[in-house]
C-alpha positions in Angstrom: 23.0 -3.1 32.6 20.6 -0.3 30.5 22.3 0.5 27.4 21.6 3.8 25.7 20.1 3.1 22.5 21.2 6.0 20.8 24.9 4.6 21.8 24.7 1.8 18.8 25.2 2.9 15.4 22.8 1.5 12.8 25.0 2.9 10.1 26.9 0.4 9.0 24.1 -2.1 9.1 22.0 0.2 7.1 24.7 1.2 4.7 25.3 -2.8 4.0 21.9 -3.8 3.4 19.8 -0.7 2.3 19.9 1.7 -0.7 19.3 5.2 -0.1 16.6 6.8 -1.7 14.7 10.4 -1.6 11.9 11.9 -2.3 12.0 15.7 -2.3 9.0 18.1 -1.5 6.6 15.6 -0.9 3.1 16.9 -0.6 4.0 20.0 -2.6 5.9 21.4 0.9 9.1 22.6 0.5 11.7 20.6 2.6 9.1 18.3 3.1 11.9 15.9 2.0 11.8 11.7 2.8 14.1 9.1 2.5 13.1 5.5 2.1 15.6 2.8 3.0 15.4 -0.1 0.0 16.2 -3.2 0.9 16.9 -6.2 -1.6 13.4 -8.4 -0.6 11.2 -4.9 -1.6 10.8 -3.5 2.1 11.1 0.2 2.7 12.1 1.7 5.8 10.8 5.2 5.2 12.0 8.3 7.2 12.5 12.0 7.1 15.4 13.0 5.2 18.7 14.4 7.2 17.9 17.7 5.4 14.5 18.0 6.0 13.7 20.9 8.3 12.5 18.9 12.1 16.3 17.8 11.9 18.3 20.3 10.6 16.2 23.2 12.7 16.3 21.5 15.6 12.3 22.1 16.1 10.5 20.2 18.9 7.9 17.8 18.0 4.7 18.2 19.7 2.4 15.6 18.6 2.9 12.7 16.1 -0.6 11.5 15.1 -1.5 8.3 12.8 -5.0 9.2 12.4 -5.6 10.6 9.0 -9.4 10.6 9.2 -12.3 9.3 11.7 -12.5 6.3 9.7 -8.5 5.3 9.1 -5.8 5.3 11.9 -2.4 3.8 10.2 -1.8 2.0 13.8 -4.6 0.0 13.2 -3.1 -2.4 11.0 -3.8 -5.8 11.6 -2.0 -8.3 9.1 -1.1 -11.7 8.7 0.7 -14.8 6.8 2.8 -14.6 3.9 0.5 -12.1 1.3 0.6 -9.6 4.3 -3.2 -10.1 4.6 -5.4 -7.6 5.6 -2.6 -5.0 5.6 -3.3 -1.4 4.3 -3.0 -0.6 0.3 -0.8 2.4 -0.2 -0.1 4.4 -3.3 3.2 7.0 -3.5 0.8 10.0 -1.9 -0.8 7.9 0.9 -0.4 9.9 4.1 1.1 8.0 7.2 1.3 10.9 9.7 1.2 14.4 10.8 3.6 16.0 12.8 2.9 19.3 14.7 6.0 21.1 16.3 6.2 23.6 19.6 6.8 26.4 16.9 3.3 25.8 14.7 4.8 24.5 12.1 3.3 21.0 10.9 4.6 18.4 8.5 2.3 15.8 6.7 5.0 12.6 5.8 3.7 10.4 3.3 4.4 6.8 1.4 6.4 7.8 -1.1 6.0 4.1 -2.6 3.1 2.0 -3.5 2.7 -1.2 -1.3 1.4 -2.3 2.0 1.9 -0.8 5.1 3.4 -3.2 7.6 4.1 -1.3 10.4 3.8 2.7 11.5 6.0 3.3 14.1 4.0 4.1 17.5 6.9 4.9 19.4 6.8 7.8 18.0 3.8 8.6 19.5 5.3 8.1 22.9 8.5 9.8 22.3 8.3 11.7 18.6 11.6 13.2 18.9 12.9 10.2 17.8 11.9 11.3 14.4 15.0 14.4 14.9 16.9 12.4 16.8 17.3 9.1 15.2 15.7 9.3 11.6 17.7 6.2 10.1 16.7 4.2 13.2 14.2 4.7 15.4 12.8 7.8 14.5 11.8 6.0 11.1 7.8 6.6 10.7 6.6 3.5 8.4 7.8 0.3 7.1 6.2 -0.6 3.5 6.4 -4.1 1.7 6.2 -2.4 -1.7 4.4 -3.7 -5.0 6.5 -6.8 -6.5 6.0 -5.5 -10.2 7.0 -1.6 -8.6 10.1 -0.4 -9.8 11.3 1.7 -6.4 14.4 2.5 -7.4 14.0 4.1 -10.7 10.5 6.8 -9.3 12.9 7.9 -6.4 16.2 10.1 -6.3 20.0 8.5 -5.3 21.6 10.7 -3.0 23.9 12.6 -5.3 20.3 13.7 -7.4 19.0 14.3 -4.0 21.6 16.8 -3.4 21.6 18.6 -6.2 18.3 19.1 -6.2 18.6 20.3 -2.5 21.3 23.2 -4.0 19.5 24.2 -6.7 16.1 25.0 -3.9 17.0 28.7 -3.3 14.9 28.3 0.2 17.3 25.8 1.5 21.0 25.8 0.7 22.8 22.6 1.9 25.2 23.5 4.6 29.1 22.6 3.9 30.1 19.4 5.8 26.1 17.8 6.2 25.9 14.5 5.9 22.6 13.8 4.1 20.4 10.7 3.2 18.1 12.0 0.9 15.2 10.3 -1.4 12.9 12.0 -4.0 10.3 11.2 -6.2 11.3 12.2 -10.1 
């Protein structure tokens, strides 16, 4: 029997175990806004925010693309053992993808946190609406083991700073009744 696997909420599980987090404008874009799942052990599930424009415009994703130059492709990522060997060094403004929608618009998503990159998502490259669809789940774009000494929590935005700041952007007013999960760099 095939499940829909948009039918299972990950809510709850991600509300139990993860801390929201946000970073707001990220690459000096407006809206351009991520939010990076914490969890306890220092691994950060990073996504788009639920404000961010690709989900709250509805826009179609064209192309999701991992390659930031000739030379360095974030899917080609080969680590291994406990140290996460041979994984790729990331600081806060390391780019992880660029995403191109139907209308021309184009989104660079980044880090946001300094560790090593254990996994881009490549089902996005396949099917990249998962990023608007599913954000919090499968849409997410990276999973980062970040620095043990880095102190996540306290360079990005909770939710409620997150939201403010999202009011107090004259381009984009939050909308009454919008559920958001928002991170942000201070």
């Amino acid at each position: 029997m095939d499940e829909d696997i948009h039918s299972f909420s990950h809510e709850p599980y991600i509300e139990r175990y993860y801390q929201r987090r946000y970073s707001a404008d990220v690459g000096g874009q407006v809206g351009n806004d991520h939010c990076i799942l914490y969890h306890s052990n220092k691994v950060c599930v990073v996504t788009i925010s639920r404000l961010h424009p690709i989900v709250t415009e509805k826009k179609e994703i064209s192309k999701v693309d991992f390659k930031i130059t000739e030379k360095l492709n974030r899917t080609i990522n080969s680590i291994s053992g406990k140290k996460k060997k041979g994984a790729q060094k990331l600081n806060g403004k390391s780019p992880i993808c660029k995403v191109d929608c139907s209308d021309g618009t184009s989104y660079n998503l980044y880090a946001c946190v300094r560790g090593l990159l254990i996994e881009a998502n490549e089902r996005l490259l396949e099917t990249p609406q998962l990023l608007q669809q599913c954000p919090n789940a499968e849409g997410y774009f990276c999973i980062i083991m970040a620095k043990l000494n880095e102190d996540v929590l306290g360079t990005l935005m909770t939710e409620e700073a997150y939201l403010e700041f999202v009011k107090s952007r004259p381009s984009q007013p939050v909308q009454e009744g919008t559920n958001a999960t928002p991170t942000a760099e201070t």
